[in-house]
C-alpha positions as CSV (number, residue, x, y, z in Angstrom):
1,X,18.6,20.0,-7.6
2,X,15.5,17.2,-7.3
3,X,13.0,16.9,-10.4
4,X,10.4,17.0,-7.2
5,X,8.6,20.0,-6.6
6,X,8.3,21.3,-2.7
7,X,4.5,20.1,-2.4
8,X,2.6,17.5,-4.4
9,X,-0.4,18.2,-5.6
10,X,-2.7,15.5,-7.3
11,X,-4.1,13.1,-5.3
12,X,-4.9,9.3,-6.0
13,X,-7.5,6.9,-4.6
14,X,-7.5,3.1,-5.2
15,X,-9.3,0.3,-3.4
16,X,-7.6,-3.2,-3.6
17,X,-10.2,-6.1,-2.5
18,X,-8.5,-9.2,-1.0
19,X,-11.0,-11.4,-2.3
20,X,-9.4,-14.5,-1.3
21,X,-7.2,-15.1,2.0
22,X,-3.7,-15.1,1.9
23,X,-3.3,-14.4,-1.6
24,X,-1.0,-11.8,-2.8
25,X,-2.4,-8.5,-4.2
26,X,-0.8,-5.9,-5.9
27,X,-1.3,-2.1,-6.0
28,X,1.0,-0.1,-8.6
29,X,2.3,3.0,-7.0
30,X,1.7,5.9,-9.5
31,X,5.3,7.8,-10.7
32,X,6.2,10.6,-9.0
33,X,4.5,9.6,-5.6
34,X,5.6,11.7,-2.5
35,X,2.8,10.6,-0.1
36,X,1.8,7.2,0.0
37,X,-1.1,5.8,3.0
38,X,-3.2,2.8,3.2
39,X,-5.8,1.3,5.7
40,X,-8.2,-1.4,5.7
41,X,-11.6,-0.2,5.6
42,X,-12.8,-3.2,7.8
43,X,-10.1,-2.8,10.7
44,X,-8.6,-6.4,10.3
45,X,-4.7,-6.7,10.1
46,X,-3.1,-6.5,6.7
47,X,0.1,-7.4,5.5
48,X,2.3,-5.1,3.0
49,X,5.7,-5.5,1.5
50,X,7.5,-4.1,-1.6
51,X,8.8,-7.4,-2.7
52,X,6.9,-10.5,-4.1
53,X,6.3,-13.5,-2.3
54,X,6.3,-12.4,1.3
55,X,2.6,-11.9,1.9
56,X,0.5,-14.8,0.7
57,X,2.3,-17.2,3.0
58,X,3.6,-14.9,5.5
59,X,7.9,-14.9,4.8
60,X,9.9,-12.6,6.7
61,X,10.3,-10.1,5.8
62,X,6.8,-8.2,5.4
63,X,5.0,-5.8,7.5
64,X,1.6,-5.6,9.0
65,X,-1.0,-2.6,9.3
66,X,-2.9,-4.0,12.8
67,X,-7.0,-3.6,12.8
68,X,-7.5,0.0,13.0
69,X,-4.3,0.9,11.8
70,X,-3.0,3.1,9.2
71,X,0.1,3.4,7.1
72,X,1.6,6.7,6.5
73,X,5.2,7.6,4.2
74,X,5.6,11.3,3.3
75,X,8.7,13.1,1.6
76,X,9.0,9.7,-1.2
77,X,10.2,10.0,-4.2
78,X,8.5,6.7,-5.6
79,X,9.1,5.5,-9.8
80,X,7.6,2.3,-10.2
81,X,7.1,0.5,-7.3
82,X,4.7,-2.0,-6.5
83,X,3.0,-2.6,-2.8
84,X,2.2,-6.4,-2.2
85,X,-0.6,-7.1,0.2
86,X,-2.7,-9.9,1.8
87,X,-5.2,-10.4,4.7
88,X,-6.5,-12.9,6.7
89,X,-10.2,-11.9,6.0
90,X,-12.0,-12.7,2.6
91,X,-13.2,-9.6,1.1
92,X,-11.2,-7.2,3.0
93,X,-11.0,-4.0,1.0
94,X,-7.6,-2.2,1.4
95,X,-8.0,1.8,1.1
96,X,-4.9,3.4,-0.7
97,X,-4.0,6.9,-1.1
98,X,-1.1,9.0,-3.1
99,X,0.2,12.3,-3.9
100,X,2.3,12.8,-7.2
101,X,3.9,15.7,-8.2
């Protein structure tokens, strides 16, 4: 039987500001997330991985939310992982959101 309930129930916001281009920034992703989306509130292309070091200097492999784009995961079962991310755009301010149960 999972340790999830059906539903999660408290949300999370976090803004991550990508101060400096193509630096690597990080976002912990509170325990227990089952919902995890991202944009970036300017509409310029972002780049996300879940490992270090593939961002900053774009090294495959890493993934890229495209100006106006938004990253949706549902049904996770997330403990402890961290969300890497980099723009090309100083100042860029990368809008996170999660569900825990």
């Amino acid at each position: 039987m999972s340790t999830f309930p059906r539903y999660a129930a408290t949300p999370t916001t976090a803004n991550v500001t990508l101060t400096v281009v193509d630096t690597e920034y990080t976002y912990t992703i509170p325990e227990k997330t089952t919902k995890l989306k991202f944009q970036n509130r300017s509409n310029n292309t972002i780049r996300y991985a879940f490992v270090t070091a593939k961002v900053a200097t774009p090294t495959a492999p890493y993934f890229t939310v495209k100006a106006t784009g938004l990253y949706y995961e549902d049904n996770l079962k997330l403990f402890g992982k961290i969300l890497y991310l980099a723009g090309t755009n100083a100042g860029d301010v990368v809008e996170i959101e999660t569900w825990q149960v």
